[in-house]
C-alpha positions as CSV (number, residue, x, y, z in Angstrom):
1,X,-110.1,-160.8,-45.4
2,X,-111.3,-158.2,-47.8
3,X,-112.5,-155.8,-44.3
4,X,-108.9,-156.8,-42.9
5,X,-106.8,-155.5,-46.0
6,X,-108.6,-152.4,-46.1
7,X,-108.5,-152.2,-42.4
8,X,-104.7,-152.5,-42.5
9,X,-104.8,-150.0,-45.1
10,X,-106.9,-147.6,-43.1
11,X,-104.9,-148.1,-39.9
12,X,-101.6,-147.8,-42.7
13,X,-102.7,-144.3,-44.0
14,X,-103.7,-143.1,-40.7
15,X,-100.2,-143.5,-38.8
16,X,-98.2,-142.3,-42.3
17,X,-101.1,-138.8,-41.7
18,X,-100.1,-139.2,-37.8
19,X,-96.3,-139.4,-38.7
20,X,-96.6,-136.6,-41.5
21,X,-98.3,-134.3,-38.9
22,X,-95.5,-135.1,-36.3
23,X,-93.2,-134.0,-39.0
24,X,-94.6,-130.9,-39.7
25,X,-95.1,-130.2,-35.9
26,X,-91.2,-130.7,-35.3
27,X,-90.1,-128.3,-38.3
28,X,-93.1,-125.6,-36.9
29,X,-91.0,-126.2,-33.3
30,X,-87.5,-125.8,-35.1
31,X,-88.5,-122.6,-37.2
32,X,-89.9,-121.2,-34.1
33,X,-86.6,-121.8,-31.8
34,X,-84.5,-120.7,-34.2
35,X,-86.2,-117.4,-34.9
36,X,-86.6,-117.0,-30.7
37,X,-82.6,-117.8,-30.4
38,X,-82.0,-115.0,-33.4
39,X,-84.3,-112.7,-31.1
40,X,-82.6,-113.5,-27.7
41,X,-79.0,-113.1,-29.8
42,X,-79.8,-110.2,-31.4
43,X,-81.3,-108.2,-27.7
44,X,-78.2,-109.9,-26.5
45,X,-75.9,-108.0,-29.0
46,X,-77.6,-104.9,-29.0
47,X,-77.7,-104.4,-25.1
48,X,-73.9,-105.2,-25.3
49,X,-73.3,-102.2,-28.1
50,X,-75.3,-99.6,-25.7
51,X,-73.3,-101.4,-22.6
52,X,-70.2,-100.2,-24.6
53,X,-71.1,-97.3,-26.0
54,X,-72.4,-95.8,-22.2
55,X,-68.9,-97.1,-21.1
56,X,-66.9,-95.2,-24.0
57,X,-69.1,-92.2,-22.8
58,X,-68.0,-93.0,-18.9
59,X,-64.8,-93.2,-20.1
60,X,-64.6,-89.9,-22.1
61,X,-66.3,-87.8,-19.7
62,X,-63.8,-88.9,-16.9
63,X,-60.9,-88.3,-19.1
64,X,-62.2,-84.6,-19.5
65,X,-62.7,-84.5,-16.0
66,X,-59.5,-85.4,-15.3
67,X,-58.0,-83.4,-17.9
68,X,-59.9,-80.2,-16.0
69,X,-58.5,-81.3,-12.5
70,X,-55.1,-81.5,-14.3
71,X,-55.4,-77.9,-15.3
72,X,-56.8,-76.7,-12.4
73,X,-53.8,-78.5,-10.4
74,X,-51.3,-76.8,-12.6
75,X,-53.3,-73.4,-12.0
76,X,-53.3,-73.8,-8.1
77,X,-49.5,-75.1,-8.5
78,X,-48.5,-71.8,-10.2
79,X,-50.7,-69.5,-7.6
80,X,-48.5,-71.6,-4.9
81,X,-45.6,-70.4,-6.1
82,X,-46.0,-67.3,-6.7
83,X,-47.3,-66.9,-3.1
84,X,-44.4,-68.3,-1.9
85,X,-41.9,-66.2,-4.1
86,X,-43.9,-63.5,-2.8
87,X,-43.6,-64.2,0.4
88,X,-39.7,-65.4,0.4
89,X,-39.3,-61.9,-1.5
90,X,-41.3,-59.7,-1.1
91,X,-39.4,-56.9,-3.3
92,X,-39.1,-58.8,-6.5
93,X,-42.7,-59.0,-7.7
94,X,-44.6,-56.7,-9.6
């Protein structure tokens, strides 16, 4: 009975050791997702910032550009009219 006890004992120690190990295994595997979901997050949220700030540049650069055609409109519009006052009469402009 003595060889049984310790036995028991043995067998005892060796699944708390088994379960301790486990333990440790599942907080390693918990550390290590939550660090790789703080990664992925973080790529996440700086791709987003350049998505935005190349859009704000998009966005700017067409504003300018459209800014330019409106001045170049209002250019051609006054070169229009004078052509035509020009050509309507002749004897008025300089």
């Amino acid at each position: 009975t003595l060889i049984c006890c310790s036995l028991f004992f043995v067998n005892f120690a060796l699944d708390l050791y088994i379960i301790h190990q486990f333990s440790n295994a599942e907080n390693q595997i918990e550390i290590q997702l939550s660090e790789g979901e703080q990664q992925v997050y973080g790529d996440i949220e700086r791709e987003i910032a350049a998505a935005r700030q190349n859009q704000e540049e998009v966005i700017y650069a067409s504003n300018t550009w459209v800014k330019q055609l409106a001045e170049i409109r209002e250019d051609f519009d006054g070169i229009i009219h004078y052509i035509t006052q020009a050509t309507a009469n002749p004897n008025t402009l300089i």
